[in-house]
N, C-alpha and C positions, 0 to 999 in steps of 0.2 A: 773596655770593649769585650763582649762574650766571645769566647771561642766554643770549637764544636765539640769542646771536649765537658764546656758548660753547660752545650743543650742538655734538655733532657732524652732518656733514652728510646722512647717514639718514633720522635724526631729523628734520630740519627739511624732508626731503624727501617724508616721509609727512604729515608735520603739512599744507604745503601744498597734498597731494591730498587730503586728506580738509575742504579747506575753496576748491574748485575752485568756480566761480559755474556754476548752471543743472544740477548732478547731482539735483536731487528731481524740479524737474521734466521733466525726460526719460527718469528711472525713470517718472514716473507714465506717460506716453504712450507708452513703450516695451516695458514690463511690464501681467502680469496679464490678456492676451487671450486664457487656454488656454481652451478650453471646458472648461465643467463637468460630470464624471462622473456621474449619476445612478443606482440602481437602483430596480426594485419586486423583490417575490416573492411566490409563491403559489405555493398547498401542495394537496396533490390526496392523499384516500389510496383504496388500492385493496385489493380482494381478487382474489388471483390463483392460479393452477394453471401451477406450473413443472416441467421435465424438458429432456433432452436436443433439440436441434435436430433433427431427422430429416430436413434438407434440408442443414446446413451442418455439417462436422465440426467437434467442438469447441466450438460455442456451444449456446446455448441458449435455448428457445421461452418464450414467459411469455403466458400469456395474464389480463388483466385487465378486471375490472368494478368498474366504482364505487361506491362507499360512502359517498360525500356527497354533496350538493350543488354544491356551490362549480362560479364556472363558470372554466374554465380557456381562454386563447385557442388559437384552433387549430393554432397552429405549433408547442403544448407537447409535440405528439406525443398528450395525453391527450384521449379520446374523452366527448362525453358519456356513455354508458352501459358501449362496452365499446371496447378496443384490444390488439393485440398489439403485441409488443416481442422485439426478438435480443438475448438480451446474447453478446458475443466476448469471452474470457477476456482475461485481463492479468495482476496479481498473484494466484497459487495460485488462479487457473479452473481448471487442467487437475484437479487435483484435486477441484476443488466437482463439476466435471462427473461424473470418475469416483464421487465418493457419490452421485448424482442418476441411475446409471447403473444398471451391474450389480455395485455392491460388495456382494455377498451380508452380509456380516462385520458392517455397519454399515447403520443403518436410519434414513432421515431421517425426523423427527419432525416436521417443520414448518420452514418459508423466510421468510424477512425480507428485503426489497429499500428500500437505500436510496436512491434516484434524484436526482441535481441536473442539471439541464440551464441552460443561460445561453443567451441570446439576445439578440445584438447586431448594430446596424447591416446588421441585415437576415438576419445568419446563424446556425446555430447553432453557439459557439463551444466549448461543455464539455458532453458529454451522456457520464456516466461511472457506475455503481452501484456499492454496494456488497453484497456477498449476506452471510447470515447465515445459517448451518443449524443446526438442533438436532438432532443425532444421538443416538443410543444404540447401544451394541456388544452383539454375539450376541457371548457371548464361548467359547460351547462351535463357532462356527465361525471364530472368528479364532484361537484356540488349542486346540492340540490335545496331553493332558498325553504325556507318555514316561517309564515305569517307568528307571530307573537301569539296570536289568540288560540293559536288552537296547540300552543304549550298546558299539559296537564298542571295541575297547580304544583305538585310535588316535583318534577323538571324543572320549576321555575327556582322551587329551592336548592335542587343541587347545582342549577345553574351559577344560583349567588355566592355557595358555600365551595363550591370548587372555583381553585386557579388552574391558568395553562402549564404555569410553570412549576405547580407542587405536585407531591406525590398523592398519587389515588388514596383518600383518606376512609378508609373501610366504616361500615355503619355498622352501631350496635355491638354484636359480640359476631358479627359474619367475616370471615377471614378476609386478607387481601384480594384481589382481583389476580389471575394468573398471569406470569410474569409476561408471556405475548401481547397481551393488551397496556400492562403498564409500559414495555418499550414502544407501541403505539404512542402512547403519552406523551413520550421522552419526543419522539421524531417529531407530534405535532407538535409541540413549544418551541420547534426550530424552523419552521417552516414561515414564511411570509406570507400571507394570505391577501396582498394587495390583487394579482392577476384572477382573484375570483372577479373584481369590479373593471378586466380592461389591463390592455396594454398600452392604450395609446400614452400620448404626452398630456392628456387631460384626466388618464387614469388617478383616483387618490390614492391615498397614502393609506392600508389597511393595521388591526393593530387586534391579534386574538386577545381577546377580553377571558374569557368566560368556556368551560365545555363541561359535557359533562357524557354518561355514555347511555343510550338508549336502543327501546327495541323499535320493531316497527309501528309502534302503535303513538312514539315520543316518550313512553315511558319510561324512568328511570331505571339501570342496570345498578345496583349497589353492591352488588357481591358475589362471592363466586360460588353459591350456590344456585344464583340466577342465571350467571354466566352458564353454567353446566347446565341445566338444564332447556337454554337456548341453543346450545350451540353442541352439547354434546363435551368430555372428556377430553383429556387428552393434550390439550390446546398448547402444553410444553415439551409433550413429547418430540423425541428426533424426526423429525421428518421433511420434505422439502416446506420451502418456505410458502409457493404456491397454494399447497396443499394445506399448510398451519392456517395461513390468511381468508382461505377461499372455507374455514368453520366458521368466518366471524362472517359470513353474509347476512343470519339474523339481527346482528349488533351496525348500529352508527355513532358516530362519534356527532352531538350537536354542539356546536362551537356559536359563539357570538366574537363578531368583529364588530370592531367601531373603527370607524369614519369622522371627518370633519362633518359630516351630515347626518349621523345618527350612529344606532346601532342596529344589525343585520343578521338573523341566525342564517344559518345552514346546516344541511345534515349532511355528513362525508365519511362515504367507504372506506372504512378501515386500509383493504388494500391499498387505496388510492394515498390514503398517510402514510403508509408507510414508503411509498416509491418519492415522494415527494417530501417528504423528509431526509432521502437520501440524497435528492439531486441538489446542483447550486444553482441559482435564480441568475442570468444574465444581465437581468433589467431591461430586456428587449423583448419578451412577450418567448423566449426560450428558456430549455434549464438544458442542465448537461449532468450527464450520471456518467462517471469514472469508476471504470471496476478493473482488478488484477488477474488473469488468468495467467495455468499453464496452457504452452502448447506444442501438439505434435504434430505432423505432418501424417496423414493417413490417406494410404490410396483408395481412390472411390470414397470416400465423405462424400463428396460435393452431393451423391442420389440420393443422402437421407435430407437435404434439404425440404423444408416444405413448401408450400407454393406461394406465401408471403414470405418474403424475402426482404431485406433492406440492403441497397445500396453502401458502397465505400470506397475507401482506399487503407491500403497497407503499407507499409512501411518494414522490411526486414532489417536488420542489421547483423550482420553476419561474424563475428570474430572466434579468428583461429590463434591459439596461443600452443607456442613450442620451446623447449627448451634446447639454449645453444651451450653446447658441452666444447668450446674453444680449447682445449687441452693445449694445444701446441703456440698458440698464441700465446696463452698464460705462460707457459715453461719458458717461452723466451723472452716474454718481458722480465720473469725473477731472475734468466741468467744473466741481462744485461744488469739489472738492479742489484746482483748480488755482490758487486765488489764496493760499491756504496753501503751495504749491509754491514757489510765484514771490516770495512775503516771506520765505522761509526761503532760499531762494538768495538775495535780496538781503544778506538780513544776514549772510550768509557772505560775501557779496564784499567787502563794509563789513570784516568781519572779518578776511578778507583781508587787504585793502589798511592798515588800522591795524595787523598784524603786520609790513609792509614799510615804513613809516615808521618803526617802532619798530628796525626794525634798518638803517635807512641812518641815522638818528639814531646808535645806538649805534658803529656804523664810523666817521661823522664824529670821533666823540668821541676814541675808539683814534686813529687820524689827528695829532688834535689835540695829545693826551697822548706 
């Protein structure tokens, strides 16, 4: 049988730290003095009237009133009976805002606002919404059909040589197309094009075949020196999103869907692809576009509202986080633990010291032998 004096030296050198006199109690007085995190929360819901900002581009006015009781403290930003609020866009705003705008194409049906703000140590640290729209499509002005015959012959070729789902494949030695139209591209290949034929339950099942990009005449756009000279420069420059989309009015996108009953061209507004590439289809003749704002609380917004407005509701969620600095709690739990500390280090040292007997015995004995 091995003895310890046969381990190797490692071993016997962790063994001895881990039975060192006085480590409990100096964890105890050393550790465990973090303050303690705490939160509350409270919830506020509201009815409000949302639209575009008309004082800040880009964001947008909310004006709300309250719908419960509940009292809220004052720094929640939420008023007892009414307040306004900015949201500034963040993820797919730019787009909430252009539905909430002039998307003729798409009609908001109603807004959902879900609001968390936090409040700590005096500040406010996360005041962020989430929006929720329920849209429905005018779908005789977001599409518009085109008789097959009166496609130019050269249309018909890029109809056959372009997919939905590839990248815009440039003609000749004419550069790519500008990057805003190829993410056009990307949105249509995502989109379902059943709701051009019908919501009902006898609606069919649609399936983009085929697009390609034309002016008004049905002619083919192959390149971005067509592109520019259509539409003008620029087209990837910084700018609102509005603005980038509302150069591409001389361009349409013609798309062929097939059906169990044929196939069907349409010509469609660029804008209109790309709001509808960003929403999710319900399957009930609705889509819903979810976007991230921040938001503030600003007095008087509510007068830059404009005079179309949409309906909703809010939801606040309120949380205050504080830190509890229990000193005197702590101090008497380690005085009452501390004589627990101090016999449990004893018997380690005891421990100790009978494992170092044990092996200057066992060296004598080698010695001896």
């Amino acid at each position: 049988m091995a003895t310890l004096a046969h381990r190797p030296a490692p071993v016997l050198s962790v063994v001895l730290l881990l039975v060192l006199p006085g480590c409990a109690t100096e964890a105890l007085w050393t550790e465990g003095w973090e303050p303690r995190l705490e939160w509350t929360e409270q919830a506020a819901n509201l009815g409000i009237e949302i639209g575009p900002d008309q004082a800040v581009a880009g964001a947008l006015s909310v004006r709300a009133q309250r719908s419960d009781g509940h009292r809220m403290p004052w720094w929640s930003g939420v008023g007892q009976r009414r307040s306004w609020w900015r949201l500034s866009p963040e993820e797919a705003g730019e787009e909430g805002r252009f539905l909430l705008g002039a998307a003729d194409g798409f009609v908001v049906r109603g807004a959902e606002v879900e609001m968390r703000r936090d409040f700590r140590e005096g500040d406010i640290v996360r005041s962020d919404a989430h929006l929720r729209l329920d849209v429905t499509m005018d779908a005789a002005a977001v599409a518009i059909q085109v008789a097959a015959e009166r496609l130019p012959p050269a249309t018909r070729g890029a109809l056959r040589r372009v997919r939905a789902r590839d990248v815009f494949l440039p003609v000749a030695a004419e550069p790519m197309l500008p990057m805003l139209l190829e993410h056009c591209v990307e949105r249509l290949a995502s989109i379902d094009p059943s709701p051009l034929f019908g919501t009902g339950p006898t609606a069919p099942c649609a399936v983009l075949v085929n697009y390609a990009w034309v002016d008004r005449d049905l002619r083919p756009v192959l390149g971005k020196s067509q592109v520019e000279a259509l539409c003008g420069g620029g087209l990837d420059d910084p700018a609102p999103l509005a603005e980038r989309l509302g150069k591409l009015a001389p361009l349409s996108l013609l798309v062929e869907v097939a059906t169990g009953e044929g196939r069907t061209l349409f010509c469609l507004r660029p804008e209109f692809v790309w709001l509808w590439g960003a929403m999710r289809h319900d399957g009930r003749g609705h889509f819903v576009h979810e976007s991230s704002w921040h938001a503030m609380p600003v007095g008087g917004a509510g007068e830059a509202l404009p005079r179309q407005v949409v309906s909703g509701t809010m939801r606040v969620r309120f949380f205050t986080w504080r830190f509890e600095y229990d000193y005197f709690e702590k101090i008497a739990r380690k005085v009452l633990a501390t004589p627990f500390a101090v016999a449990f280090d004893l018997f380690m040292m005891m421990l100790d010291e009978g494992w170092l007997r044990v092996l200057e015995v066992e060296n004598q004995r080698r010695r001896r032998g």
